[in-house]
N, C-alpha and C positions, 0 to 999 in steps of 0.2 A: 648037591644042595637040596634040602628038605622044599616039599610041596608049600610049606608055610613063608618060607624066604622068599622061594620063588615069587608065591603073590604079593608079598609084601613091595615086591622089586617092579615088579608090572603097574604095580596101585600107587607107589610112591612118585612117582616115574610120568604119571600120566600128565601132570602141570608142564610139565620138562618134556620135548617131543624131541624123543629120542630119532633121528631121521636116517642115521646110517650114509656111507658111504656110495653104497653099490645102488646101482640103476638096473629099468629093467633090459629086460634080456633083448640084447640088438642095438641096446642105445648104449653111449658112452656116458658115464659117467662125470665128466669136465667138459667143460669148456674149449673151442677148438683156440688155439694161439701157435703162432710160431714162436720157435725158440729162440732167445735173445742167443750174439753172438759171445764169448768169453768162457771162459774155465771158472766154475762156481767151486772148486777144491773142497767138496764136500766133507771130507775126513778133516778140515782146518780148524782150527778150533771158534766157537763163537761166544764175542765179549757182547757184554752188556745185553742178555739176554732179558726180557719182559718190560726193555721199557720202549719208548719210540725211535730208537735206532741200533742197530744191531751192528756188528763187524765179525766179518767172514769171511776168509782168504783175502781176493783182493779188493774187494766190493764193504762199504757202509750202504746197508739196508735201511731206510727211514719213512716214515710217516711224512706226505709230502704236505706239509701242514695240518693245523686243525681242521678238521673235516665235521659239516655239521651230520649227527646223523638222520636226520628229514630232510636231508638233498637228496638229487636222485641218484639210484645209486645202482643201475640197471648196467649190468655186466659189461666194461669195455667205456662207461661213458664218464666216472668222474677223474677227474684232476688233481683238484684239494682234498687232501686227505687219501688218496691211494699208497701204494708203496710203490714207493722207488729205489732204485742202486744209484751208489755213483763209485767210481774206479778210486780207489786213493790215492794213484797218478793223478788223476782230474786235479785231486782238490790240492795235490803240492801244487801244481801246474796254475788253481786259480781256475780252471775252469767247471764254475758249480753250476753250470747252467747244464754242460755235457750230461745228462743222465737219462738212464732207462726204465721205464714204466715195468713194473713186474708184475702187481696184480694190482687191477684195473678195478679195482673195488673200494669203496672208501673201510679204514680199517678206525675200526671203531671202540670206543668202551668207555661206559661211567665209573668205572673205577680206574683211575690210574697208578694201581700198584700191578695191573697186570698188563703188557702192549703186545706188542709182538714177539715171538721164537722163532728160533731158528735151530734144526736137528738134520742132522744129515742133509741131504738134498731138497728139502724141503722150508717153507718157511709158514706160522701156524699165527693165525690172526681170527678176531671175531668181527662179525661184518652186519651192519642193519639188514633186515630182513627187506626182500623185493617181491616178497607172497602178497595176495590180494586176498582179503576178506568177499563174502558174497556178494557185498556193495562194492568193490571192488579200490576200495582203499588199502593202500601200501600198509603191511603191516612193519613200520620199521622201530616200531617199538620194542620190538622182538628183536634179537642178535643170534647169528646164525655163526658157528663155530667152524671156522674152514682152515683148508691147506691150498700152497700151491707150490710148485716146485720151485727153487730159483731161477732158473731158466724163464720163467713165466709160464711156461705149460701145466697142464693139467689141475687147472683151479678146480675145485670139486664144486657142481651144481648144486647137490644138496650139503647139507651141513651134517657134521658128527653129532652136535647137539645142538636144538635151538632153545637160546634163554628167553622166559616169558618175560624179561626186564633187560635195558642195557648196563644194568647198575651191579650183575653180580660179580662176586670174587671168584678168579681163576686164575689158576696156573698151567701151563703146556710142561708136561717134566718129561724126564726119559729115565726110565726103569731099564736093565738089564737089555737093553737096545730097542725096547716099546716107548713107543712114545705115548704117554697118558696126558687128559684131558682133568686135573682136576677142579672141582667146582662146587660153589655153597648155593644150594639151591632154597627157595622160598616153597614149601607145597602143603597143600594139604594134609589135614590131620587124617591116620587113619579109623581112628576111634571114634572121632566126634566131625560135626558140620562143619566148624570153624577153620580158619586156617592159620598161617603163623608159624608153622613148625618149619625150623631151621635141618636141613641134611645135608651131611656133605656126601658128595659122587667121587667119582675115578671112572673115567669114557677110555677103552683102554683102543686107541685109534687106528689100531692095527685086526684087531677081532669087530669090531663093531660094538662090545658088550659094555654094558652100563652096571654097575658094580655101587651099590648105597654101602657107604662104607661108614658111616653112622646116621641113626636117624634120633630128631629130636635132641640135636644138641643145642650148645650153649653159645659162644664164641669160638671160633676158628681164627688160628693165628698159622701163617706161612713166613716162612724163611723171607727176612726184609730186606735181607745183603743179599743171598746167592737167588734167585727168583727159581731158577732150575732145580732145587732143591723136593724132592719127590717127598718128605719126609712132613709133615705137620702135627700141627698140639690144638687139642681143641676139648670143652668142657663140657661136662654133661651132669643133671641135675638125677636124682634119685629120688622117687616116689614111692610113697604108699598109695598102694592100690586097694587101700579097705574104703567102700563107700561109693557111689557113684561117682564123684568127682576125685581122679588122682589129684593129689598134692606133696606138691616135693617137698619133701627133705631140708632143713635149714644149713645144709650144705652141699658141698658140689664136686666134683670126682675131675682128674686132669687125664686125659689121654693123648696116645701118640698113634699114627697110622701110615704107613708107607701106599704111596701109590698103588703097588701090585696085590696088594691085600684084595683077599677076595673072600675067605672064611669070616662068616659069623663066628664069632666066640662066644654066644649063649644061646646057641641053635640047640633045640631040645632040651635045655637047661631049665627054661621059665615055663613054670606051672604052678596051678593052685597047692603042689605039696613045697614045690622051691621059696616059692613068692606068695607072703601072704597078701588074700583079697584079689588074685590072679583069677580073670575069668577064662573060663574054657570055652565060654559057646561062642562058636565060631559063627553060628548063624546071626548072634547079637552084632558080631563083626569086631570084638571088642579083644579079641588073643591078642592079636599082631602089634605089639605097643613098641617093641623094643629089637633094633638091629644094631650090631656094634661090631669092626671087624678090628677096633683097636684092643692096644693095649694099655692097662691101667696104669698108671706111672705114677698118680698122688689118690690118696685117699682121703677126703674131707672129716669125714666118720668122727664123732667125738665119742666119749665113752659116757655122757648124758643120751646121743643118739643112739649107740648101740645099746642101753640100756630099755630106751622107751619100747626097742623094738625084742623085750622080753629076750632077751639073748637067742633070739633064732639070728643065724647068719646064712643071707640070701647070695643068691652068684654074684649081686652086685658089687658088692664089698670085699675088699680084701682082707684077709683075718686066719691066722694062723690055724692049722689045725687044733690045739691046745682050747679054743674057743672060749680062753678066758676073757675077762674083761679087762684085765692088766694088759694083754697082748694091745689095744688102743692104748697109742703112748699119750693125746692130748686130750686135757678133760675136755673141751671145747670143742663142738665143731669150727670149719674151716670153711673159707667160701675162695676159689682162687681167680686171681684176673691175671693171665699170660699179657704179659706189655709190650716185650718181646722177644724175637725166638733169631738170632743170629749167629754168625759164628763159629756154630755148632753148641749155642750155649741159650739157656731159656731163662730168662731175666721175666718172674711172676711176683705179684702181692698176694699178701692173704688175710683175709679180717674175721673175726667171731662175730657173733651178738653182740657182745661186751664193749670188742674193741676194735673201732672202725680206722685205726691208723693202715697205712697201708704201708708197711714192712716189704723192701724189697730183695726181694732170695734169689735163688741162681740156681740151677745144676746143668750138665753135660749130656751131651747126648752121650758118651763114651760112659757116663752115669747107670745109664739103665743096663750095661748089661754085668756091673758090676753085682754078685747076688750078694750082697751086702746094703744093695742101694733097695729098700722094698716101698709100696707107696705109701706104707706109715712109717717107716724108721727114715724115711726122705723128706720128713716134716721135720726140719730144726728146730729147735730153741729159737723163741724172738733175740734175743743177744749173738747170734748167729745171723741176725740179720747183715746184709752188705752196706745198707742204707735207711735210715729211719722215715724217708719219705721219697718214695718210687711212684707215686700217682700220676706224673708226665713221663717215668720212663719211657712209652713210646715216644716220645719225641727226640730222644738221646741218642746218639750217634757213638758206639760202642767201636772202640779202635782198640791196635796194638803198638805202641812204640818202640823202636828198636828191634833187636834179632837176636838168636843166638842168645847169652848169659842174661845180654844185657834187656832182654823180651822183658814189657810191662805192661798190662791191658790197662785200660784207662777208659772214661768214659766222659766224653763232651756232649756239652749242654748249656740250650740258654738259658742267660740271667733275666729276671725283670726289666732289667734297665736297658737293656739292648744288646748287652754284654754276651762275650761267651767264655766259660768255663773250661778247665778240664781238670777232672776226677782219676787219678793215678789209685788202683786197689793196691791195698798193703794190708798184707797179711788174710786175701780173699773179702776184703770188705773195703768199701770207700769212706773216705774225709766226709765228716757231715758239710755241708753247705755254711760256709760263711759270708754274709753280703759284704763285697770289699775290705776283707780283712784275708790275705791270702794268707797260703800256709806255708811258714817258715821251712820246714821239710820238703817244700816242692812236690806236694801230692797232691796241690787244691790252688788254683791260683787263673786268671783270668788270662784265655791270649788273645781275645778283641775286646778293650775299651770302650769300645762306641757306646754312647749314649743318645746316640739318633734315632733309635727308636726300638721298637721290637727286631727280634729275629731269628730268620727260618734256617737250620741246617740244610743244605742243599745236596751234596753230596760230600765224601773224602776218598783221594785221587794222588795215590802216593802219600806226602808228609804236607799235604796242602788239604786245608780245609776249604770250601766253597761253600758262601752260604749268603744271606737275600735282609737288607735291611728295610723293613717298613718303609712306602715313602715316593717307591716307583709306578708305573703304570702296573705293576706286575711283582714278580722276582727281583730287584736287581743284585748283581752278582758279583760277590766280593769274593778275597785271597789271602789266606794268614798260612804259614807254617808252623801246624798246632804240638812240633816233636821237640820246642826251646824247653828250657829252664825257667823258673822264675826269672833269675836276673837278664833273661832274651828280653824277656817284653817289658823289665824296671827300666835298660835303658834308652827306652823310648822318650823319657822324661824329658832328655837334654832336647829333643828337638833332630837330633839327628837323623838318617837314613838309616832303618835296621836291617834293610836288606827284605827277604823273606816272613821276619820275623813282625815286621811291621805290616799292619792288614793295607790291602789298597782294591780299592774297588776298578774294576773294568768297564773304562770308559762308559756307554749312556744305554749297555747292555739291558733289557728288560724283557725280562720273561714270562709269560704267559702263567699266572699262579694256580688259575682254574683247569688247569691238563699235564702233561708230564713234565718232571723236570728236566732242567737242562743236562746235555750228554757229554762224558768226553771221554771222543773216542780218535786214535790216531794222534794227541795234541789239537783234538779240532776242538771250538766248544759247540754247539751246536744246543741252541736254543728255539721257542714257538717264540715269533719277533711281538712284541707291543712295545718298540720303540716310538718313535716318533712317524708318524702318518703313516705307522702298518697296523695298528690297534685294530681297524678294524678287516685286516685280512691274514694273521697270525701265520704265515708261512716261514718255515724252517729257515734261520740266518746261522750261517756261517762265522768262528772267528779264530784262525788263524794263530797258534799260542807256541807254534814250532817256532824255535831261535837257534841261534850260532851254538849253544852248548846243550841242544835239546829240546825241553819247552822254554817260554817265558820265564824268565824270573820277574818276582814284583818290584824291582827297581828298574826292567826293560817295561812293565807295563805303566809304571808311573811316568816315563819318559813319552811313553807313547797317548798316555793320559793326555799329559803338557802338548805333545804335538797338536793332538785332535781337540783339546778344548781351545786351543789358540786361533782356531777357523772362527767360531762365533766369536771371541773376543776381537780377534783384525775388524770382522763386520761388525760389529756392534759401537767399537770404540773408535775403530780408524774412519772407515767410513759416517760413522755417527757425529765425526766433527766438522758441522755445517759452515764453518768459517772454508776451510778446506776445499770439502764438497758440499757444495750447496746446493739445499735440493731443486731449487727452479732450474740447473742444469744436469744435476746427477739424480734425475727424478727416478723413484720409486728402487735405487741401486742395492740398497739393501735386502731385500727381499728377495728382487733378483739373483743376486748369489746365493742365497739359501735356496731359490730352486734350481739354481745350478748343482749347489751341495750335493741336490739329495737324486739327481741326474735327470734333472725337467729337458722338457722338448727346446731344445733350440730355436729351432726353424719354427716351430708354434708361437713363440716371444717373438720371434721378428714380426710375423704375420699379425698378431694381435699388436704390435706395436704402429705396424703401419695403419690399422684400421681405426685404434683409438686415437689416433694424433691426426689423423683426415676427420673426424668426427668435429675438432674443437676449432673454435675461435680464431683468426688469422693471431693475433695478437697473444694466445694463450702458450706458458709453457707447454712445454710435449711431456705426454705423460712418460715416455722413454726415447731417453734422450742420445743423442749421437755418443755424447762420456758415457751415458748409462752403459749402452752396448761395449764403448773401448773396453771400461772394467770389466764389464762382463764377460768380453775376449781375453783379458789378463788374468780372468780367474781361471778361463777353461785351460791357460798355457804359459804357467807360470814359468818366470824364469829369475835367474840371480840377481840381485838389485831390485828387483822388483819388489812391489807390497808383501807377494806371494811367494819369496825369494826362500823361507822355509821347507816348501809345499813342493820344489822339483822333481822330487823321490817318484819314479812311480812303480808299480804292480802292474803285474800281468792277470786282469779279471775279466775273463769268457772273452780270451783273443785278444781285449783291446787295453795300452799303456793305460794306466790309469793314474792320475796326482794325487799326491797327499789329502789335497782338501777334497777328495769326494770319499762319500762315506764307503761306498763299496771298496778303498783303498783299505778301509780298516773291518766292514764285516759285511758281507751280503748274502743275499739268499739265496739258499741253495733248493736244487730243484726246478719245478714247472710252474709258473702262472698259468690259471686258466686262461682266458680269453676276457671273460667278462671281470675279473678281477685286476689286471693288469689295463684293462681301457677306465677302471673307475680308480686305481691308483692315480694313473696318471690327471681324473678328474681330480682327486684331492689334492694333488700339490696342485695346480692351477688354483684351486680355490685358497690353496691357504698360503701362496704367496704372488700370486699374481693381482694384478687390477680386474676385477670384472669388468666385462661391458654391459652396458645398458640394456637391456631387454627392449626389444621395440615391443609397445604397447599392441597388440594385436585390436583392430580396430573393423566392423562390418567396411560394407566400400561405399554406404552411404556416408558416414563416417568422415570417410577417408577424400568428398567432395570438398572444393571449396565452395565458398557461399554463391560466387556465380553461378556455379558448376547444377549446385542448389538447385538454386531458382527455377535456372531451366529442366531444370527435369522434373522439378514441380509440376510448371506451366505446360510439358509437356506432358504428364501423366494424367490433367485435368481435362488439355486435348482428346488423348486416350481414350478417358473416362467417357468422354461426351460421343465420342464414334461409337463407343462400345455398346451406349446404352442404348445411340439413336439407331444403329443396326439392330440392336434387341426389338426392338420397336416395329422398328418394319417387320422384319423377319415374322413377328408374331402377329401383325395385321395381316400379312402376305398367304400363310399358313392359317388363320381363319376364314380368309376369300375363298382361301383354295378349297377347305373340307365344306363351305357352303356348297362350291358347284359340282362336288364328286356325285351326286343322283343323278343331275342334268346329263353327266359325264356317261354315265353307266346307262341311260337308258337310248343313249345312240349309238350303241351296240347291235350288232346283226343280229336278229334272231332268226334261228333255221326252224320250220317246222318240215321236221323228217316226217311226215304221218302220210301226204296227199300223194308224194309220186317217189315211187318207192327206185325209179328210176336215175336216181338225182343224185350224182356223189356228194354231198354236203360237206366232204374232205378236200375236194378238190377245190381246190384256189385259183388255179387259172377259171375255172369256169363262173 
């Protein structure tokens, strides 16, 4: 690598504290831990890599909730938001409490398109910073890039990179069995004062080395399906550099770059003979403008811009040796916006000057090495376009239906109305968008009707779509099978059960919208909870989607729907019919059961029962009444004939039978409660379905006298007063007597004259 690169890489690099693996000599590197017990089968393969839960041999890796990152986050001490395993024995078995701590760090990031990886025996997370400024303020502003083994051993102290924000884009990928760190970093310009200038890195985790593998680009776009994907597409702008101030180009260049890249490709290239208005002096500091280790894949370039620039062609640009101006196939330049990059397929727009529609085009990765494919003859014709308006394509969820002959890619997408689409290509291009007029050929036709509001693609998971209707705390989390026909989802008309085909939402599910989405891994779904009274402690919930032929089908979840919505309706309607029960004896019953539902303290309701009902009136109903508690005993143990006669079923959740009507029957959290989060759960159900009690008035203890009580301690502090003042009195007559007679005092004192007989002890006392 030339001495010019090298500094470029030192200089760029300096915002970004590159910190290295290795410690000094005699110290260890990690952290000391013992080794969790269990076979981590390293060679196993691992699903769902970069979001908040992993799976790997026999272990689900997860994020044990949202984790704030300004907690403290001091090696070994957080809870929420560390990583943890749990066995997938555990979780058929029901026991999601069973799990082990692996790294004791809260794992962190403001972007959640990248969470955690997992590569060989290792698992690769970013983590808030626990470095102290000179004031000595936690800097967790800062995100520290670490590894640690599955076992739990060998967390690294320092970090591979530390980001000056928790907000950048990263991916952990594995090249050729290296594991690379890549990342968009924010740094400094090197030419001028200002900052802004976007690079992308490659941290290659195994060397230590940090690798700028473009500087000054535009957008970076990573693989949105496979996250492990080492491969990226990202834009870069072209400048004239005649003048003090560079200004790009009215167009914009599309590149690709593999993790392991480490060549500059216009190392020695760019000079004042290459590049017109290129400055040489390196003293001015002004050389070093341009680092690139990609390759070119589109060329913006129009043949108005290769004109302006007098027909010299610089390295930037791709252009035939012939250096005609005919070799530019578009009179226009070209400005490109990548939407997305999945699949192994790049779904970009493109706009001129002229014409700002945003045309949406495609090529393959298997594209570029066709030499056929060059990055001017790789600009189509607008009528080659696949779709006349791609501007949300990032929001579209790009599948394949079927196998084999019958393979179709298609592309789903929401509608305005809350609806969702799917887009069948024919003939390498899509149906244009028809609002509610589907297409008779089955290439363009709607498989969720809802009109309840907006909605969010969540994930696809097999031939099921998962996705989040406007409206919940959060996410919540519906289920269509998006591989019907048109006439699947026409006959939904009659009202029937479609099976699959007809969407059905899962139960009172709600997911956290501001952090990852929801996971599904093993048949588990595993979401951040903002159900009902977890909103404010977001820890990992559990749900359960394995059945007798596999997973769920959406006619065993709409069954289980009906089950679980029938808990609030018995309370609400059975018990809410006061002729029945009435509440001067079945005082406060309602409520009651909902915090049984949701698994309240027993023995705390009795105890706050007894103290609020010794509180009232001989004659006053009991705030919880002796029927209160029978129901309430009928609900903890239901039986046939009974109100709860539904609700016998139970589950095995962390050891204990559990009934129909409690929620953890249908989905609970999996993982650790801290300590302080688990004593202030339990305060919010108390407050959102119990009785408060009264607060006694805190009152001084004069206060707190009666009026007799009063009096006398009046009459007695005026007493008080009166000795207090009248001994002042004396005391201060007594001590004037006394300093009158101290002279008197003093001069019948012995005086010795030692002078007349020298014989005389004057020390001696007996004499």
């Amino acid at each position: 690598m030339s001495k010019r690169i090298t500094k470029i890489i030192c200089a760029v690099t300096a915002s970004t504290f590159i910190l290295g693996a290795t410690a000094a000599v005699g110290c260890s590197p990690y952290y000391g831990a013992t080794a969790l017990p269990g076979d981590v089968k390293a060679d196993a393969e691992a699903i769902s890599n970069g979001g908040f839960a992993v799976e790997k041999g026999d272990y689900i890796y997860f994020i044990n909730g949202v984790g704030d990152g300004t907690a403290v986050n001091d090696y070994g001490k957080p809870v929420k938001g560390a990583i943890y395993r749990v066995l997938k024995d555990n979780l058929k078995d029901g026991n999601y409490s069973d799990v082990q701590k692996v790294v004791p760090s809260i794992a962190y990031s403001g972007n959640y398109d990248g969470g955690i990886f997992v590569y060989g025996d290792r698992i690769y997370y970013g983590t808030p910073s626990t470095a102290k400024n000179s004031e000595g303020v936690v800097q967790n502003s800062f995100l520290d890039m670490k590894s640690t083994k599955l076992d739990g051993t060998e967390t690294l102290k320092e970090a591979y990179v530390q980001f000056p924000s928790t907000a950048y884009q990263y991916r952990y990928v594995e090249e050729g069995g290296t594991v690379y760190l890549l990342y968009v970093a924010t740094e400094e310009k090197l030419y001028e004062e200002s900052t802004g200038v976007t690079n992308l890195h490659s941290y290659n985790t195994a060397t230590g080395t940090d690798t700028l593998l473009a500087y000054n680009v535009g957008a970076v776009t990573f693989d949105s399906e496979d996250k492990t994907n080492s491969r990226v597409y990202y834009t870069m702008s072209v400048y004239d550099y005649n003048g003090a101030s560079n200004t790009a180009y009215g167009y914009n260049q599309l590149y690709t770059v593999k993790a392991d890249a480490t060549e500059d490709k216009f190392a020695g290239k760019l000079n004042a003979d290459t590049v017109e208005g290129w400055n040489d002096d390196e003293e001015q500091g002004t050389v070093d403008r341009y680092v690139n280790c990609g390759d070119l894949v589109l060329d913006g370039i129009g043949k108005s811009d290769y004109l302006k620039n007098d027909l010299n062609k610089t390295p930037f640009n791709y252009l035939p040796e012939s250096d005609e101006v005919n070799d530019v196939t578009n009179d226009l330049s070209y400005t490109y916006t990548v939407r997305q990059y999945v699949n192994g397929k790049v779904y970009y727009t493109r706009t001129t000057d002229t014409n700002d529609n945003p045309y949406l085009f495609s090529f393959g990765d298997t594209d570029l090495t066709d030499t056929a494919f060059t990055p001017l003859s790789g600009n189509p014709d607008a009528v080659a376009a696949i779709l006349a308006d791609g501007a949300n394509a990032g929001n579209y969820k790009f599948v394949t239906v079927g196998d084999g002959n019958a393979k179709r890619e298609a592309v789903l997408y929401p509608e305005s109305d809350g609806g969702i689409s799917i887009n069948y290509f024919e003939g390498g291009k899509l149906s244009s968008k028809i609002s509610d007029v589907p297409d008779a050929n089955n290439t363009y036709y709607p498989v969720v009707r809802s009109k309840a509001g907006s909605a969010t693609i969540l994930n696809v998971v097999g031939n099921y779509l998962y996705y989040s209707v406007s409206g919940g705390n959060g996410y919540t989390v519906n289920r269509v099978d998006y591989t019907g026909t048109l006439e699947d989802y026409n006959r939904l008309s009659d009202g029937s059960d479609n099976g699959d085909y007809q969407a059905v939402k899962i139960l009172d599910l709600d997911a956290s919208s501001s952090w990852y989405k929801p996971e599904i891994l093993s048949n588990y779904l595993l979401f951040a909870s903002t159900t009902t009274n977890m909103t404010s402690y977001n820890y990992i919930m559990a749900f359960d989607m394995n059945g007798e032929n596999g997973i769920l089908s959406n006619a065993d979840i709409r069954e289980l729907n009906e089950l679980y919505e029938g808990i609030e309706d018995i309370i609400t309607d059975t018990y809410g019919d006061t002729d029945k029960y009435p509440t001067e004896t079945y005082a406060n019953v309602q409520n009651a059961l909902r915090y049984a539902f949701f698994g309240g303290d027993y023995e705390y309701l009795k105890e706050l029962a007894v103290r609020l009902n010794e509180a009232l009136e001989d004659d006053a109903d009991p705030i919880y009444s002796d029927k209160t508690f029978a129901e309430y005993d009928a609900f903890l143990n239901p039986v046939e004939g009974g109100v709860w006669s539904e609700y016998v079923g139970t589950k095995k959740v962390n050891g204990v039978d559990v009934y129909a009507n409690n929620r953890n029957y249908y989905y609970a959290v999996l993982g650790e409660w801290s300590e302080e989060d688990k004593e202030a759960y339990g305060e919010t159900l108390k407050t959102s379905y119990l009785v408060a009690e009264e607060e006694e008035e805190e009152v001084g203890w004069y206060e707190g006298l009666s009026t007799v009580e009063k009096v006398f301690f009046i009459i007695g502090m005026c007493l008080i007063g009166v000795l207090v003042i009248g001994g002042g009195v004396w005391l201060t007559v007594y001590l004037v007597r006394k300093s009158k007679k101290e002279p008197e005092e003093r001069r019948r004192r012995i005086k010795v004259d030692t002078t007349d007989d020298k014989n005389i002890d004057v020390y001696d006392y007996n004499e």
